[in-house]
C-alpha positions in Angstrom: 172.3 35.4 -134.3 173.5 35.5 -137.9 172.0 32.7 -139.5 173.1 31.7 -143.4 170.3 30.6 -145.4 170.1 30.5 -149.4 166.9 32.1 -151.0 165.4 28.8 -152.4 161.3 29.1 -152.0 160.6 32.9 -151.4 157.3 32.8 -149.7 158.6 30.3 -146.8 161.8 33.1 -146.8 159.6 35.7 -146.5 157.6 34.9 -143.5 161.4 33.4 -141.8 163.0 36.5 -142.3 160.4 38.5 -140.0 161.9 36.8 -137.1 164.8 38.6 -134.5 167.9 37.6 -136.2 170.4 38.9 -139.0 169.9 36.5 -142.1 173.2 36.4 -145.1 171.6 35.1 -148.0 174.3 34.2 -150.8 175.0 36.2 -153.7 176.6 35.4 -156.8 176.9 37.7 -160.3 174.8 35.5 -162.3 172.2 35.6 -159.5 171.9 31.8 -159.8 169.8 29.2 -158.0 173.2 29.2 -155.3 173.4 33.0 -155.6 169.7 34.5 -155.8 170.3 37.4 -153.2 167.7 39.2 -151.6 164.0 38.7 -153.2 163.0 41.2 -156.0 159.0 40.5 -155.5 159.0 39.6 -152.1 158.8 42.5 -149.0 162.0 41.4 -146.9 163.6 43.5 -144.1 166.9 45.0 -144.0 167.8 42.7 -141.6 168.5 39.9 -144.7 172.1 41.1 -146.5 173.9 39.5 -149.7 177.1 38.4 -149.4 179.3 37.2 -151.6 181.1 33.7 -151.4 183.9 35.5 -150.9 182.6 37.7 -148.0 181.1 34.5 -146.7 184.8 33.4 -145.9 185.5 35.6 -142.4 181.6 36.5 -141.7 180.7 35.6 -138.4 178.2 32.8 -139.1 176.3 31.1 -136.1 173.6 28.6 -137.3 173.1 27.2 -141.0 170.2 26.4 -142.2 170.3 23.9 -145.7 167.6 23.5 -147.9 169.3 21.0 -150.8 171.7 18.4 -150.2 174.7 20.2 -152.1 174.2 23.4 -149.4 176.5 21.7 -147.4 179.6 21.1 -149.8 179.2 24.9 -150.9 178.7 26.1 -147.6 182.3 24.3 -145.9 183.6 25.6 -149.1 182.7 29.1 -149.3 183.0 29.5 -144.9 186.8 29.3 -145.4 186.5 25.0 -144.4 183.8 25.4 -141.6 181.4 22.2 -142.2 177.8 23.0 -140.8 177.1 20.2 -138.2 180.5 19.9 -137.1 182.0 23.5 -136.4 178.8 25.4 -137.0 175.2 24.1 -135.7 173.0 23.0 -138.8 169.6 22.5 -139.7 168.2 20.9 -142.8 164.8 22.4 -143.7 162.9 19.8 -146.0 160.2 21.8 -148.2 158.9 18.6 -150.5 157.1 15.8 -150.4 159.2 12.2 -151.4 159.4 11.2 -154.8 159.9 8.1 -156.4 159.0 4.7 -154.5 157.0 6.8 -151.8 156.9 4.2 -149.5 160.8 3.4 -149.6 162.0 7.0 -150.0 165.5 7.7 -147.7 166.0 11.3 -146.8 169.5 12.5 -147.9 170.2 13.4 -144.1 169.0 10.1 -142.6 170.9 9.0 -139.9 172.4 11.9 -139.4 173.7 12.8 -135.9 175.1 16.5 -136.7 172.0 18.4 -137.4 168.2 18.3 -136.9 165.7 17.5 -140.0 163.0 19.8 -140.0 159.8 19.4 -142.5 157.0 21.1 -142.8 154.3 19.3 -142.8 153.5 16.2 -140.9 152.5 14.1 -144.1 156.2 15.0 -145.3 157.7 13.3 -141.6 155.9 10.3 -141.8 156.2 9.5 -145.8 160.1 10.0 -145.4 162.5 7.7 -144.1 164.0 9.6 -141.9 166.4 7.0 -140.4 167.6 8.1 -137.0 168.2 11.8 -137.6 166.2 14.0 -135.1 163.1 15.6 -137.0 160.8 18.5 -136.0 157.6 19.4 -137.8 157.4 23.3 -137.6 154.1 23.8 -140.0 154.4 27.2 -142.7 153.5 30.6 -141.2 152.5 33.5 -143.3 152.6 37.3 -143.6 148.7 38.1 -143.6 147.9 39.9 -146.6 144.3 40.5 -145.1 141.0 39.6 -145.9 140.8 41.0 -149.3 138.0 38.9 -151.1 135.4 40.1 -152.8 135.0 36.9 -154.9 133.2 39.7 -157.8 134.2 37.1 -160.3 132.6 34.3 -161.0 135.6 32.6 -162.1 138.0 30.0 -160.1 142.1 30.6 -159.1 144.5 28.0 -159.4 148.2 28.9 -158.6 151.0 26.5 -160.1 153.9 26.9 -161.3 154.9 25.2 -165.3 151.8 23.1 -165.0 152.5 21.8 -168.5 155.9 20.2 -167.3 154.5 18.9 -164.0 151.6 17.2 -165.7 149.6 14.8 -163.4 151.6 15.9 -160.2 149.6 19.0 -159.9 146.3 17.8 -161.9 146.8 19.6 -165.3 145.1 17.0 -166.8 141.9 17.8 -164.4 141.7 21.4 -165.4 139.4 20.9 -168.4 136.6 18.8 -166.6 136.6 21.3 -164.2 136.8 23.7 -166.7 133.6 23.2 -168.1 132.1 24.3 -164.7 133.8 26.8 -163.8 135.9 29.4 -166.3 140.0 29.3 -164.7 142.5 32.1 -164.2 145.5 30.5 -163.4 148.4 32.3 -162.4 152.2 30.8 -162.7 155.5 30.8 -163.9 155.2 29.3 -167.4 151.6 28.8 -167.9 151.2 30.7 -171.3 150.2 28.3 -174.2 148.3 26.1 -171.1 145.0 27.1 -172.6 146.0 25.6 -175.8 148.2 22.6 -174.5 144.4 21.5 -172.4 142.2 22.2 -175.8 140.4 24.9 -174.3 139.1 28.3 -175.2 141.2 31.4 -174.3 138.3 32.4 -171.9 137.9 29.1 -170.2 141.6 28.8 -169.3 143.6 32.1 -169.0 147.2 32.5 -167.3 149.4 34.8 -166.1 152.6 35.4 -164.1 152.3 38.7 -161.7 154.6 39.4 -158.5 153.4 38.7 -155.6 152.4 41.9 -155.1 149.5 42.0 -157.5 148.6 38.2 -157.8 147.0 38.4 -154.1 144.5 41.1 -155.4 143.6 39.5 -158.5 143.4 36.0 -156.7 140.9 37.6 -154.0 138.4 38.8 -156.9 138.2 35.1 -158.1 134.7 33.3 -156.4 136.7 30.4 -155.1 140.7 28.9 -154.9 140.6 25.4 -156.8 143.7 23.2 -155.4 144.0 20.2 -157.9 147.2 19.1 -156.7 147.6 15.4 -156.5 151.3 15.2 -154.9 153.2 17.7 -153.3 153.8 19.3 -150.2 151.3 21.8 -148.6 151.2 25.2 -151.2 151.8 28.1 -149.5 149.4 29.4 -152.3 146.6 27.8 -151.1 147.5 29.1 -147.4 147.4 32.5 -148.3 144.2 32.5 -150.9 142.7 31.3 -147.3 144.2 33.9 -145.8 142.6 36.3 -148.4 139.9 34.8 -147.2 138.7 32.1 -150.4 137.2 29.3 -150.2 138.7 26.2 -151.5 137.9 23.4 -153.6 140.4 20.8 -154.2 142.3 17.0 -153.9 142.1 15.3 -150.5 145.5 14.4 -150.8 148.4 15.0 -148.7 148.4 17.8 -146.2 145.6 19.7 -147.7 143.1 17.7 -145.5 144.3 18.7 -142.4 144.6 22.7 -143.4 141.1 22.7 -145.2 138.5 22.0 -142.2 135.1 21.6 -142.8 133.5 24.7 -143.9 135.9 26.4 -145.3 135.3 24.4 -148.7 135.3 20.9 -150.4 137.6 18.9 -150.6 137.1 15.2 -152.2 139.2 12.5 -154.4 135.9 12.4 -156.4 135.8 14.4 -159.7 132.3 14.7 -159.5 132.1 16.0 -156.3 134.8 18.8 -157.0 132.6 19.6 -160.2 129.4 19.9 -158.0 131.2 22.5 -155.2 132.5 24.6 -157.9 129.4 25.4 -159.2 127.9 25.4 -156.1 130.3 28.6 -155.6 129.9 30.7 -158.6 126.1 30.7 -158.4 126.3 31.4 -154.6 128.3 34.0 -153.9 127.0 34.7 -150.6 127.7 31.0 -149.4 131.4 31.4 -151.0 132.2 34.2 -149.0 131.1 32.5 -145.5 133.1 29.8 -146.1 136.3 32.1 -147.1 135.7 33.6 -143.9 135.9 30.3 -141.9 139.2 29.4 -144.3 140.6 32.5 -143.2 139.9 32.4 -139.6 141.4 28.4 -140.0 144.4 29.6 -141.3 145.1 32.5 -138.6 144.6 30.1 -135.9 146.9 27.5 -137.9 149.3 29.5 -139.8 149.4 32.6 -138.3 153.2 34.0 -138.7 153.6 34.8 -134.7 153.3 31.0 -134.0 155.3 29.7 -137.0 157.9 32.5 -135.9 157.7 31.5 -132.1 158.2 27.4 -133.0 161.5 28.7 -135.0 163.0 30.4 -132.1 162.6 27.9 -129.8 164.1 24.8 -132.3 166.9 27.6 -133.4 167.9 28.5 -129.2 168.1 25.0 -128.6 170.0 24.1 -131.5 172.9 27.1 -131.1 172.7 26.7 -127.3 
């Protein structure tokens, strides 16, 4: 099957593009958010090819997946006039959380009879209106890096990406409280200056932004993964840092309570009680590591890549009959 999909989150790309099929991801010269091409960072097979809005025009296309609402106006557009959902089956993949009124938020594809809405989390299903569109819930997979933790320092990981523009969304404003008990690396696109922007020392906050290739490493050497994330969906970073076998410490908040089980770390809505398990873990290493062991044994069993793989096929065979 030749399936058109645009690179939009590589980490969710990365783990799709291990399944059976040939995958055209859109090219453009300014490699722009429509035109990224194949991932520089990310390990993908050869099986994923760039083409060119102009190649796109006679290639033999069989499903489309879309990820943002305007997908759809540039894919009739650059297929020579074929609309996905009426001459070629469609899915929508929803990767976010609503924003806005929560409780009121529509989902651009509500009420859609032409394709299937797919999210991927449950939380995501049930805080959207979907209207009357067919949904699915196929939950992230990942490539397992392996159990790489060694937890040698006694410092915490966050993950997050411009932390400084996102603000409250993914707990900036948390980060020095919990600074003060346990020293952060956190690793990003646009964190420099966060040290600064929180008011805390260089060696109490410091930030950088390394492929992926390298960040999995230096997040596994970290005692514990702290997830401060208020609102959003379910971070594949914090999926893998249990695959890497970490611990985790963060916000009972949207999906993160049903892929953290007991055992494999805190989780709480209570700053105090966040405090309290971080330094729990940096003067018990022994403790931190059973507990990564248990998140990575969680996450196998949950987001192992052959199931998330095997849940695709089956929605994708059904949809392009």
């Amino acid at each position: 099957m030749n399936i058109l999909l645009w690179h939009v989150h590589g980490s969710w790309t990365t783990a799709f593009v291990q399944g059976p099929h040939t995958y055209l991801v859109p090219v453009t010269a300014d490699r722009g958010p429509d035109g990224l091409g194949r991932a520089r960072t990310f390990p993908w097979p050869d099986t994923v090819r760039e083409r060119t809005p102009e190649q796109l025009r006679d290639e033999p296309v069989d499903l489309v997946i879309l990820q943002r609402p305007h997908e759809a106006r540039l894919a009739e557009r650059w297929l020579g006039g074929r609309r996905p959902g009426r001459d070629l089956p469609a899915v929508y993949l929803e990767h976010n959380a609503p924003d806005g009124e929560v409780p009121h938020t529509r989902h651009p594809c509500a009420d859609r009879d032409d394709l299937v809405l797919v999210h991927v989390t449950h939380f995501n299903r049930l805080f959207w209106d979907n209207g009357g569109t067919r949904t699915e819930v196929i939950e992230h997979g990942i490539v397992d890096p392996g159990h790489q933790y060694t937890g040698r320092l006694p410092r915490a990981a966050v993950v997050v990406n411009e932390p400084m523009r996102r603000g409250r969304t993914v707990g900036c404003d948390l980060l020095p409280a919990l600074a003060a008990e346990a020293p952060l690396d956190v690793f990003g696109m646009r964190t420099r200056g966060l040290a600064a922007h929180l008011g805390l020392s260089a060696d109490r906050c410091r930030t950088a932004d390394l492929p992926q290739s390298e960040l999995h490493t230096a997040m596994a050497a970290r005692r514990v993964y702290l997830h401060p994330v208020r609102w959003t969906s379910l971070g594949l970073s914090l999926l893998e840092a249990m695959h890497l076998g970490m611990p985790v410490v963060g916000l009972a908040t949207t999906e993160a309570v049903e892929a953290v089980p007991a055992g494999a770390g805190t989780l709480s809505n209570r700053p105090g009680t966040l405090t309290r398990a971080l330094r729990a873990y940096l003067h018990e290493p022994e403790a931190a590591a059973e507990d990564g062991r248990r998140a990575r044994q969680a996450a196998l069993a949950r987001y192992g890549l052959k199931r998330f793989l095997h849940d695709w096929e089956r929605l994708l065979t059904e949809v392009r009959p």
